[in-house]
ChimeraX commands (.cxc) that place a marker at each C-alpha (Angstrom):
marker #1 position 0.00,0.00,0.00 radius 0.5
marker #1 position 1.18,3.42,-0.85 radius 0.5
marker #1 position -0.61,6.60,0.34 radius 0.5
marker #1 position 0.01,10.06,-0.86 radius 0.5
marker #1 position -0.58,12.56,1.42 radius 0.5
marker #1 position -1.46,16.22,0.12 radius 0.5
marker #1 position 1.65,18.31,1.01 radius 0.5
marker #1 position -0.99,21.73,0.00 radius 0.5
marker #1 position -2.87,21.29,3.76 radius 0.5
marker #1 position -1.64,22.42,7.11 radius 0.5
marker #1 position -2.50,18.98,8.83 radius 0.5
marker #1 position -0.98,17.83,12.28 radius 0.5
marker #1 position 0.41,14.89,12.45 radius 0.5
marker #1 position -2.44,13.15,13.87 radius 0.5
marker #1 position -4.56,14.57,11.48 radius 0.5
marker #1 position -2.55,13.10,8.72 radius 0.5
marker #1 position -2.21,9.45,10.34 radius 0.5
marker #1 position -6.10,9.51,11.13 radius 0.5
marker #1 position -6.74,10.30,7.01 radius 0.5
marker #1 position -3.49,7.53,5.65 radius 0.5
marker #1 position -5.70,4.84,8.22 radius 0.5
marker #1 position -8.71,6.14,6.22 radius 0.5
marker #1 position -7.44,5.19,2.88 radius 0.5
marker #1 position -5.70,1.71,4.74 radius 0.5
marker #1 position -8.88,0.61,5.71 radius 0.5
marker #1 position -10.88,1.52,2.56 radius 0.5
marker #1 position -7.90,-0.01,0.43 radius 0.5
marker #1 position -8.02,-3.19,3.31 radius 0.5
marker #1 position -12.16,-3.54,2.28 radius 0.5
marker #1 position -11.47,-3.77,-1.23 radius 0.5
marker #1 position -9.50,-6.11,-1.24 radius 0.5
marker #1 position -11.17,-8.38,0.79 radius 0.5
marker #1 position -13.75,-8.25,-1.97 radius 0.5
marker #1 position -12.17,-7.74,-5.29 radius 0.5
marker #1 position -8.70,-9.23,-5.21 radius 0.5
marker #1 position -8.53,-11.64,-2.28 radius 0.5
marker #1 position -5.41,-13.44,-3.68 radius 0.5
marker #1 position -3.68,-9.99,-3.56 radius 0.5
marker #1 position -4.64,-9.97,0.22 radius 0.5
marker #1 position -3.04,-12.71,1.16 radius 0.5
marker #1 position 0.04,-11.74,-1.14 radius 0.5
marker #1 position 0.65,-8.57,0.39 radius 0.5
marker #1 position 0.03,-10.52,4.02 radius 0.5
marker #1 position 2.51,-13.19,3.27 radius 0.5
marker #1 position 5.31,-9.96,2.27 radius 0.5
marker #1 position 5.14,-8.25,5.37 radius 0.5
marker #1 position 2.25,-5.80,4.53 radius 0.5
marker #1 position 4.34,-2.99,3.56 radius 0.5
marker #1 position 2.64,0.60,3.99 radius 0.5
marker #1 position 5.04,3.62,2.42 radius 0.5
marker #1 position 3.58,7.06,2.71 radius 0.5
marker #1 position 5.11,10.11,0.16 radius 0.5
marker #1 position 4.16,13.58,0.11 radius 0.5
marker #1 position 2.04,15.27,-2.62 radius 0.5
marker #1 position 2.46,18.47,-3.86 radius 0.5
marker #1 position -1.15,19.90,-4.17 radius 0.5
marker #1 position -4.86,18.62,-4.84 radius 0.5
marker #1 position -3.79,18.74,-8.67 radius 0.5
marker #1 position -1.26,16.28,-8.39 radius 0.5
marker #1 position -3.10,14.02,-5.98 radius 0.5
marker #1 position -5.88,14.27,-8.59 radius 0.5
marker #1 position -3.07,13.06,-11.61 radius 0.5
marker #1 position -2.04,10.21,-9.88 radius 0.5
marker #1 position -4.85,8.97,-9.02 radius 0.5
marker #1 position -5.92,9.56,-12.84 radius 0.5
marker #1 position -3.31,7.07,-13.95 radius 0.5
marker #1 position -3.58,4.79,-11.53 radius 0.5
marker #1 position -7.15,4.39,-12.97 radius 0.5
marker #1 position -5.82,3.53,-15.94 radius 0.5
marker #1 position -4.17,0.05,-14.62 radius 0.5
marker #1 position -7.44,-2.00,-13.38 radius 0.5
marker #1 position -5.24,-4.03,-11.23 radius 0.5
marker #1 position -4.20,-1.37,-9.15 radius 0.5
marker #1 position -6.66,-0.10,-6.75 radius 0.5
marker #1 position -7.48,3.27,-5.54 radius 0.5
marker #1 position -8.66,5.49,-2.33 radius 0.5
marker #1 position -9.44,8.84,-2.13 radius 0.5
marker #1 position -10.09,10.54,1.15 radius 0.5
marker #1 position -11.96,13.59,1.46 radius 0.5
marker #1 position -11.93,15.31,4.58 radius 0.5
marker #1 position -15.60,15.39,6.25 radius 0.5
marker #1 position -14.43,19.54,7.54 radius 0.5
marker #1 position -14.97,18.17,11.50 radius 0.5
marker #1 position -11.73,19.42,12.83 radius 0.5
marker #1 position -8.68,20.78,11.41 radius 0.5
marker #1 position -9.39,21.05,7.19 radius 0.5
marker #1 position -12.41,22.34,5.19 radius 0.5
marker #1 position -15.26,20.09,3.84 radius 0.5
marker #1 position -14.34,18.29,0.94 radius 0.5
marker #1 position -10.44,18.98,0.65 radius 0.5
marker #1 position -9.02,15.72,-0.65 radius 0.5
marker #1 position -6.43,14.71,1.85 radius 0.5
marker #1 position -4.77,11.60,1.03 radius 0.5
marker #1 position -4.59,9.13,-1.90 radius 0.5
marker #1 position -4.23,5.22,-0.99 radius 0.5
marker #1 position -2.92,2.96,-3.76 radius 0.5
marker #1 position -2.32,-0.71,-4.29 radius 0.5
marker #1 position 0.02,-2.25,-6.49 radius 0.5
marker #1 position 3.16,-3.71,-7.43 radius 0.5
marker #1 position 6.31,-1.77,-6.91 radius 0.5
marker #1 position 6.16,-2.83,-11.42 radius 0.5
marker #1 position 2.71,-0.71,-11.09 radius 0.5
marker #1 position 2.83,2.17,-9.15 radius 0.5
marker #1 position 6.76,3.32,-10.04 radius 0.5
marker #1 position 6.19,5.14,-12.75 radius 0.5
marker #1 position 3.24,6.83,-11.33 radius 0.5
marker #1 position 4.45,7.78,-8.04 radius 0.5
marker #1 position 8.48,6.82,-8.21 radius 0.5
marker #1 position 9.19,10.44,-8.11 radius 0.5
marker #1 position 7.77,11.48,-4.73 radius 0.5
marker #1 position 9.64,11.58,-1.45 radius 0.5
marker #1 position 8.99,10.10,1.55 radius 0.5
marker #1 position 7.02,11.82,4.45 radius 0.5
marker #1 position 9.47,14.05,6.36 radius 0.5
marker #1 position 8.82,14.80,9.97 radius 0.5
marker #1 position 4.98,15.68,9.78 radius 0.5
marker #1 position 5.37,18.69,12.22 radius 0.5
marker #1 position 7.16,20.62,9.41 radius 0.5
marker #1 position 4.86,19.50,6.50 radius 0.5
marker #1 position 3.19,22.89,6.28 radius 0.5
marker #1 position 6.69,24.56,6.15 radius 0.5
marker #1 position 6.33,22.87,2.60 radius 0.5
marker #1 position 10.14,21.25,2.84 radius 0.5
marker #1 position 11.19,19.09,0.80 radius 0.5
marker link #1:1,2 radius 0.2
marker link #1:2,3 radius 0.2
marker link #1:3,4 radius 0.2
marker link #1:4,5 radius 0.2
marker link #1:5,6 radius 0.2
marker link #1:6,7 radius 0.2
marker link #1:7,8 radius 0.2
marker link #1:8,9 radius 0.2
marker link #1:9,10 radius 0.2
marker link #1:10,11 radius 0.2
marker link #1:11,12 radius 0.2
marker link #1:12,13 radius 0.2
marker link #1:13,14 radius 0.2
marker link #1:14,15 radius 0.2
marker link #1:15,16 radius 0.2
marker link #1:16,17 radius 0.2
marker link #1:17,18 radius 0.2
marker link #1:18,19 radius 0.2
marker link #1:19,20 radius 0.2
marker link #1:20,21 radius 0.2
marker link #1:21,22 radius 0.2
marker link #1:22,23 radius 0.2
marker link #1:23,24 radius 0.2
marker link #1:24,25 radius 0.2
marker link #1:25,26 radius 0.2
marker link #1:26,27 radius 0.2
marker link #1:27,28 radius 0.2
marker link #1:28,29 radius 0.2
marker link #1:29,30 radius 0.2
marker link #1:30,31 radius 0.2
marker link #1:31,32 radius 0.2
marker link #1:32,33 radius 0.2
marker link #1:33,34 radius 0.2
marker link #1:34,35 radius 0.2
marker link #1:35,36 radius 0.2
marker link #1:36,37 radius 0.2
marker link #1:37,38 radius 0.2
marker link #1:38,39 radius 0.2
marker link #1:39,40 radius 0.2
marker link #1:40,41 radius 0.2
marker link #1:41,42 radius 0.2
marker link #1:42,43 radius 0.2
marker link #1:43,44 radius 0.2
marker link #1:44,45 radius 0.2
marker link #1:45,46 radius 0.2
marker link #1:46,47 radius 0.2
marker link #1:47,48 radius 0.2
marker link #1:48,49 radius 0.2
marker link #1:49,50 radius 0.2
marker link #1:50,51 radius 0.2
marker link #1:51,52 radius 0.2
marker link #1:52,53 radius 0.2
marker link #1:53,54 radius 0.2
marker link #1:54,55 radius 0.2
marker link #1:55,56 radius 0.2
marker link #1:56,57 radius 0.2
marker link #1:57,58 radius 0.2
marker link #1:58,59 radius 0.2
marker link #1:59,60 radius 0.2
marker link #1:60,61 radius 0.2
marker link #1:61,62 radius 0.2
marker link #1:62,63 radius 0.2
marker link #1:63,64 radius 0.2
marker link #1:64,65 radius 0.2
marker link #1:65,66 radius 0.2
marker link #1:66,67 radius 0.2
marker link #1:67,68 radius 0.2
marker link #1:68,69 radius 0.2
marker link #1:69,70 radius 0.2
marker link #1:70,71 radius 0.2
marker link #1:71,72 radius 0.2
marker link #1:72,73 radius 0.2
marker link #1:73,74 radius 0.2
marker link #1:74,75 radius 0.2
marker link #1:75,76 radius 0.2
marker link #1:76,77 radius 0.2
marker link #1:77,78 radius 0.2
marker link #1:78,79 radius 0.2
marker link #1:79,80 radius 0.2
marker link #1:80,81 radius 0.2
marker link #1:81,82 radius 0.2
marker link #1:82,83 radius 0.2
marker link #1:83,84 radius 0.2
marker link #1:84,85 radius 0.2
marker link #1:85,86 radius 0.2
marker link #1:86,87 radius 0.2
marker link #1:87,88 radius 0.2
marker link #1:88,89 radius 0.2
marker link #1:89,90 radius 0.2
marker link #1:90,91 radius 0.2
marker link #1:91,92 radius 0.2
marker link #1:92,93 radius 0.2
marker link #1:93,94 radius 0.2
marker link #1:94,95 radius 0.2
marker link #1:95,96 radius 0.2
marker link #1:96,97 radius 0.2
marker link #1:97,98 radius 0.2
marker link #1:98,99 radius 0.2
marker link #1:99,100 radius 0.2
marker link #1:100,101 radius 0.2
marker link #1:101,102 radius 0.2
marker link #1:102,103 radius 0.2
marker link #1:103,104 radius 0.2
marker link #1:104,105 radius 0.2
marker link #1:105,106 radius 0.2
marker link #1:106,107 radius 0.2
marker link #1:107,108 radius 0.2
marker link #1:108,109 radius 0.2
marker link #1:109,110 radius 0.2
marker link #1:110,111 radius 0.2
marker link #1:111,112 radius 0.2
marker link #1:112,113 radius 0.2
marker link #1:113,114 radius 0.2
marker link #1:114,115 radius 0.2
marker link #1:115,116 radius 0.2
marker link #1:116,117 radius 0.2
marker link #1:117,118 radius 0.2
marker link #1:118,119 radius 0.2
marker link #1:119,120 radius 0.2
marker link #1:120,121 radius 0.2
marker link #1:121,122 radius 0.2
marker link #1:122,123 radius 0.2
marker link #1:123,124 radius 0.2
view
């Protein structure tokens, strides 16, 4: 699993892990029901969970466009409900599942989350 977080928003860190587990479990139903082998695959390999930081909306919005064009790889967006710390709507994080073969050349170019108490200082 491979979540995107949107760099654009001034979340805290708990806001941030709270919307990632939103796209984990979302990613976590649909598999259950649509690619069950895949489950167990991804079980067996240590359940790997890498989270990268998006630039803006826009780019969360790209990536998630070509994911959709591989069926195999599944997709999550999460859109915050505007109950605490971000505006209605704003789409927060991305969840993806794939191969490393599958989502490289989608989202190979991102970096890793930094310390998430500096994300809204925008570093890179």
């Amino acid at each position: 699993m491979l979540f995107v977080v949107n760099g654009s928003l001034r979340m805290s860190s708990g806001k941030i892990a709270a919307q990632v587990a939103h796209a984990a479990v979302d990613l976590y139903k649909q598999l259950i029901k649509n690619q069950p082998e895949a489950l167990e695959d991804w079980e067996e390999d240590g359940e790997t969970k890498i989270v990268v930081r998006g630039q803006s909306t826009d780019e969360l919005q790209t990536l998630e466009a070509r994911a959709k064009e591989n069926p195999l790889i599944l997709t999550s967006v999460i859109e915050d409900a505007g109950r605490t710390e971000i505006q209605s709507g704003s789409l927060t994080c991305l969840g993806l599942f794939g191969t490393n073969e599958q989502l490289n050349p989608i989202t190979g170019h991102l970096k890793l989350m930094q310390d998430c108490l500096k994300c809204h200082l925008f570093v890179l």
